[in-house]
Phi, psi and omega in degrees: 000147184272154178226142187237141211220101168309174161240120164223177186161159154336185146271171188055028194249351194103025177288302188267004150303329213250323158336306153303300148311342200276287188288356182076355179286170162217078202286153178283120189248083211237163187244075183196173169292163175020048165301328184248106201260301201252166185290158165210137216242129176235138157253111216220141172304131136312094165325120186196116187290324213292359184281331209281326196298294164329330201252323173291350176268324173290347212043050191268191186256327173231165190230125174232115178286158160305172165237142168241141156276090162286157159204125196310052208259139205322175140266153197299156166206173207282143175089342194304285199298004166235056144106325173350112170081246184257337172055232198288351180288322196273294190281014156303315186261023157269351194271332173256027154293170173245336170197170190239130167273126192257097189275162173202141199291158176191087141178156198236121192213107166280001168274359186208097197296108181301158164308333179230024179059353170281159173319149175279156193178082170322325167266351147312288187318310209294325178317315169325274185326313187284334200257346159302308199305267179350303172311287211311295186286359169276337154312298184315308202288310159279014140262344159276004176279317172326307192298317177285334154314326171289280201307331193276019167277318209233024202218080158298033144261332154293300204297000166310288186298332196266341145353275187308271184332332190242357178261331162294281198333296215291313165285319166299339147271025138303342188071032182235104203335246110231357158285351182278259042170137181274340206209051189259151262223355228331306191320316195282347173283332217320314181281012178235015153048038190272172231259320191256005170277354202265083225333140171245153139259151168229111172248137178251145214252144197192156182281203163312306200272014196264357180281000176242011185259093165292342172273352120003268158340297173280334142323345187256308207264035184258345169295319170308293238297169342281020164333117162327142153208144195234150188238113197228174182261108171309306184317314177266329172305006193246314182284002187269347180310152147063025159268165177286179193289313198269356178273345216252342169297309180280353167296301179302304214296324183307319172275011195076004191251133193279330211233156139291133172342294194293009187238256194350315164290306184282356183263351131285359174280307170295323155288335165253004149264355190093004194260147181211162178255149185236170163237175144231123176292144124187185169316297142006275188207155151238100206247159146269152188222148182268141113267159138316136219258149192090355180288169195249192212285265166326316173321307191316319208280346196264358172265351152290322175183118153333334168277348174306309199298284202324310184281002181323119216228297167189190167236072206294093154250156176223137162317184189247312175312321170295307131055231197283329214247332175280342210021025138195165189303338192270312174310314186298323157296331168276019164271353184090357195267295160320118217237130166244123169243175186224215214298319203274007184298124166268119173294127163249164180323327195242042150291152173233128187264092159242174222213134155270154197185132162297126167263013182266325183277000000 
């Protein structure tokens, strides 16, 4: 499955400084409002040490990681969901995300000019962000309750629906997100794309000394909880650019930081959508593929091709530690470690697949 991730925020918080280290590119990071007009789309490997340990044991030829899709999007002002700034433009390319990186400034720089020239002040910014996102979807959501009030006279099943639709109005003017929401409904949302139904990460952009400062860190993330939050330095994720594993790692390490930005963000993005990875092997290649974590079998086999799903047959699986610890496929079966499972196999993170399937059904 593909997975596509907005960057949003003020102008000027560091999105596409941080944007740029993420994807290795160097989209323009100017120090003014609306350096960034039209989106800009990066596509980047899922750091995954186990393909290479795989490929040496198969001998294969290519390594194909999962991908994730960032995208840079202009920044929000105050005013967004009625034509501000860039407006209904910004909040068009947040709809077709799967989830939003919300950045937000934490650090104080008189040399990086704020949007409104005020002080940094984290809890403001994010207050900002939301109550546009929050304006957007109470438009959406009232503008389709008229259309469902006609169908819902001769239609309990609209009416159902118009139900659902004044019971969301009613919290979005409340001032409440709908992801907060215990029981929102997705299925019942899908087509109207709304903007606060959607999973936030919140990365706070900080300076050097604030990645090694926990009371920083827990003042911030007590702005959020429980929202997942990552806390990263733009500035140095930018020097880490073009170093080797072990300069940008002994780099990190000088801050107290275990992980790179770009491993920190997807490994929170696959923990607050629910997602996990599987592999598949041989001479050819070794790729990773993203699911939903709880998916079965078939499932699995249908994000490589839909006659997979359809045609489902079994599974030859083996752990990946076995693997590995067997140093080839023909050991790990005379260990006993290789396994055929069928339609009900719930997939786990360290399975290696490979899936039999009729292509006639």
């Amino acid at each position: 499955m593909s997975l596509s991730i907005g960057i949003v925020g003020l102008p000027n918080v560091g999105k596409s400084t941080l944007f740029n280290a993420l994807t290795d590119s160097e989209i323009l990071a100017a120090n003014y409002p609306f350096a960034t007009i039209e989106p800009n789309t990066g596509i980047v490997p899922v750091p995954d040490s186990r393909l290479q340990k795989l490929a040496d044991i198969y001998g294969s030829t290519k390594l194909l990681p999962a991908t994730v899709t960032f995208v840079d999007i202009a920044g929000l002002v105050a005013g967004a969901s009625k034509g501000e700034g860039l407006g209904n433009q910004f909040l068009a390319n947040i709809r077709r995300c799967d989830a939003i990186i919300h950045v937000v400034r934490a650090f104080a720089d008189p040399d990086v000019l704020r949007h409104d020239e005020t002080p940094t002040n984290p809890k403001r910014d994010i207050e900002i962000i939301n109550t546009e996102l929050i304006l957007a979807d109470l438009q959406t959501v009232e503008s389709r309750i008229p259309k469902i009030q006609k169908e819902a006279k001769a239609n309990p099943v609209k009416r159902e629906e118009l139900t659902y639709l004044e019971s969301l109005q009613r919290h979005l003017s409340e001032g409440t997100p709908l992801s907060a929401l215990p029981s929102l409904d997705h299925d019942k949302i899908a087509d109207l794309h709304l903007l606060t139904a959607k999973p936030v990460i919140y990365v706070f952009n900080i300076d050097e000394a604030g990645l090694s400062d926990p009371d920083t860190t827990a003042e911030l993330n007590k702005l959020v909880a429980p929202a997942r939050s990552v806390f990263i330095c733009a500035k140095l994720e930018e020097e880490l650019k073009g170093l080797e594993d072990a300069e940008a790692a002994e780099l990190l390490e000088s801050y107290g930081v275990k992980e790179r930005g770009l491993t920190q963000l997807i490994h929170a993005a696959y923990e607050t959508l629910g997602l996990q990875s599987y592999l598949t092997a041989g001479p050819k290649e070794v790729r990773a593929w993203t699911i939903k974590k709880g998916s079965m079998a078939p499932q699995a086999a249908g994000v490589i091709h839909t006659d997979f799903e359809r045609g489902f047959i079994a599974a030859q699986v083996v752990d990946y530690d076995d693997l590995v610890a067997a140093g080839s496929e023909q050991a790990a079966k005379a260990a006993g470690k290789v396994r055929t499972e069928g339609k009900e196999y719930v997939m786990r993170p360290g399975d290696v697949v490979e899936f039999r399937f009729n292509v006639s059904k």
